[in-house]
Residue, then its C-alpha position, 0 to 999 in steps of 0.5 A: x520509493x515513497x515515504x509515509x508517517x511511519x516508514x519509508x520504503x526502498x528498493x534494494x539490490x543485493x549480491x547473492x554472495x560476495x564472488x557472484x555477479x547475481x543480483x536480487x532484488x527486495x523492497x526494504x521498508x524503514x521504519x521511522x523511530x519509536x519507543x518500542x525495544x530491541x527485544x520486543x521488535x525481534x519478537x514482532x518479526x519472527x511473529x510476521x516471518x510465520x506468516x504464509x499467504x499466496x498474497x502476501x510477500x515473504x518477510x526475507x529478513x530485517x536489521x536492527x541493533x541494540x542500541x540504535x533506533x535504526x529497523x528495518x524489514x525486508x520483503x521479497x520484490x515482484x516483478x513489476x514492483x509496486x502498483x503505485x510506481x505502474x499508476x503513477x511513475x511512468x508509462x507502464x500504467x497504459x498497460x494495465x487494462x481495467x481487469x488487470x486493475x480489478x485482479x490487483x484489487x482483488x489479490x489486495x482485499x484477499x490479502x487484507x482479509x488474512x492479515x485482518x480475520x483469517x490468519x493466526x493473528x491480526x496484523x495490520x498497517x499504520x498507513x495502507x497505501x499503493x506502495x504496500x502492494x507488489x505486483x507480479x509478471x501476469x499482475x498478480x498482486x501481493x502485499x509488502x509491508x504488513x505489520x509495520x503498525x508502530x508510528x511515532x506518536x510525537x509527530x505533528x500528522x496535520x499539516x503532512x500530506x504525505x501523512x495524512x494521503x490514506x490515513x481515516x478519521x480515526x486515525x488521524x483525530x485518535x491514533x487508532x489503526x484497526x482493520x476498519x481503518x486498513x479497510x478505509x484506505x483501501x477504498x482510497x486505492x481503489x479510487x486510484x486504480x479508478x482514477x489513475x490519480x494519486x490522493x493528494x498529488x500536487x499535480x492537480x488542482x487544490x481543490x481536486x486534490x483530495x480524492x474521495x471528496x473530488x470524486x464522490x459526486x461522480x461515484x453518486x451518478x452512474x452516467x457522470x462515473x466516465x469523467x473520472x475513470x482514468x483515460x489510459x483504460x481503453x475499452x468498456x470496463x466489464x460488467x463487475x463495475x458495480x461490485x466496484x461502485x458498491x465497494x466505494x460507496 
């Protein structure tokens, strides 16, 4: 369903048993090699499976084996699947009216605000991005892929769109993720969920590619906001869009 620096994410379908004809349905997100040792991944996902948020997915299991680089973590899967899919692979996007999106955004930054300050510990993502959170039937949200902090620090991220799409600064220039860089690539959500446009897609012209720089102009002038929002979103947005605009700026 999308790929990043450090993962992949997949949708996956499983028999309940091996006689019955029911399916289930999870998001299993692959996790790119790196140096970190059997035993100490183990460690790491019974850690993550402790979780427990009303915005978070539940952690259902994982692979690995000794000896091969191969891990993998599998979530539970919403309705919907992810936001990413509803903004920009197909024409569900037109459903999703302007509080639909600020109620996805919202159950994203509760989500983000455990895994950073409110749980038992701090996880955190390598790379935070539409593909990381779910969304349910009444478009609840909740996050998928939590903790998948691990990245290969060999890989060449300068030239990689898909790399580079919601990482900061810091992370591109040092290799740091820390709450403050989930924090930044949620503003990069946000600005999709605005703008119906995917950061970087290669669908829109060089020099709009990059949303935050295309956008700011706009996000500074209250009157200019309208030539950015996404057409699909029908009606007057309510009056918590200053909320918003705060948030990006």
């Amino acid at each position: 369903m999308s790929e990043g620096l450090s993962t992949t994410i997949y949708k996956a379908t499983f028999r309940d048993d091996s006689m019955s004809l029911k399916r289930s349905e999870a998001t299993v997100t692959r996790l790119l090699p790196s140096c970190q040792g059997l035993k100490e991944f183990v460690s790491e996902v019974n850690v993550l499976a402790s979780l427990q948020h009303p915005y978070l997915c539940k952690l259902l299991g994982f692979h690995a084996q000794e000896g091969s680089d191969e891990r993998m973590l599998i979530y539970e899967r919403l309705y919907h699947g992810s936001i990413d899919r509803l903004l920009h692979g197909g024409l569900d996007g037109r459903s999703m009216d302007w509080p639909t999106r600020m109620k996805v955004a919202l159950c994203a930054a509760k989500g983000l605000a455990f895994l950073h300050e409110e749980g038992p510990f701090q996880a955190m993502y390598y790379e935070f991005s539409t593909s990381n959170i779910q969304v349910d039937k009444d478009f609840s949200a909740k996050l998928s892929g939590y903790g998948c902090g691990s990245y290969n620090p060999e890989a060449d991220i300068s030239d990689s769109s898909i790399a580079t799409a919601n990482l900061s600064v810091e992370t591109l220039e040092k290799g740091l993720f820390t709450p403050k860089s989930n924090v930044w690539s949620f503003g990069v959500v946000l600005l999709e969920l605005l703008t119906g446009r995917k950061n970087l897609g290669n669908r829109y012209p060089k020099e709009e590619r990059n949303i935050v720089k295309w956008s700011r102009p706009f996000l500074t002038d209250d009157c200019r906001l309208s030539l950015i929002m996404d057409p699909r979103i029908k009606g007057v947005p309510p009056p918590s869009l200053p909320e918003l605009l705060q948030m990006l700026r």
